[in-house]
C-alpha positions in Angstrom: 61.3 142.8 -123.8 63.3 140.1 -125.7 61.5 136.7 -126.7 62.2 134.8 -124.4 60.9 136.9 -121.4 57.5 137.2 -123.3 57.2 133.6 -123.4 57.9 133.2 -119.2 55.0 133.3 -117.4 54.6 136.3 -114.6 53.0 134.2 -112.6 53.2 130.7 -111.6 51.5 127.8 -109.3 52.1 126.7 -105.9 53.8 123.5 -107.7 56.0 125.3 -110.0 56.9 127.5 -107.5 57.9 124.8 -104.6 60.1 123.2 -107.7 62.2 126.1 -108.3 62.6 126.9 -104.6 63.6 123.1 -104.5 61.1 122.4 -101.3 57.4 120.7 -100.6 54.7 121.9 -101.7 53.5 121.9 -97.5 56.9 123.7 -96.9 55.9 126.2 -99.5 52.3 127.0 -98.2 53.9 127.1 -94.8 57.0 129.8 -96.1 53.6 131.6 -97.2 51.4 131.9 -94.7 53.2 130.9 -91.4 56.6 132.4 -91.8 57.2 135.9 -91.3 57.6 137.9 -93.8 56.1 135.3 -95.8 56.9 134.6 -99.4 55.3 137.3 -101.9 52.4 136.2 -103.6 48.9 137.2 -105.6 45.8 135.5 -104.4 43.5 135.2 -107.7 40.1 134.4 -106.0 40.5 131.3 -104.1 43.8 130.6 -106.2 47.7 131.4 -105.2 50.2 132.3 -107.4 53.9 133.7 -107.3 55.4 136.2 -109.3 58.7 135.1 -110.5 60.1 138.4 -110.2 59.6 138.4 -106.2 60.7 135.0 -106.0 63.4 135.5 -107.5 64.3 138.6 -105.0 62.9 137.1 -102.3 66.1 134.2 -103.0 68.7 137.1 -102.9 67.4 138.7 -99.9 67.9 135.0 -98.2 71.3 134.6 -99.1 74.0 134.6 -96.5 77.8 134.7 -96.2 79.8 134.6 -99.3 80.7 137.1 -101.8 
């Protein structure tokens, strides 16, 4: 694990999360639990969080067209 990796959070909150997809924060909760499949995340009690690592695969599996 190099430095910077340590330093990135695995997990991150709903806010973060909607500002690295580039969409609301109500467009996020409703990619989460309306959509199907719905974006990959850990509930932590009555918190959500995201693990970068699925968001980040969850992007690629999105993409269409292109090389």
């Amino acid at each position: 694990m190099n430095e910077q990796e340590s330093r990135e959070s695995l997990l991150v909150d709903p806010r973060e999360a909607s500002r690295l997809l580039a969409v609301s924060t109500r467009k996020l909760w409703s990619m989460t639990f309306e959509d199907e499949p719905g974006l990959p995340h850990v509930r932590c009690g009555r918190l959500v969080r995201y693990p970068l690592v699925d968001l980040h695969q969850w992007i690629d599996s999105q993409r269409k067209g292109g090389v």
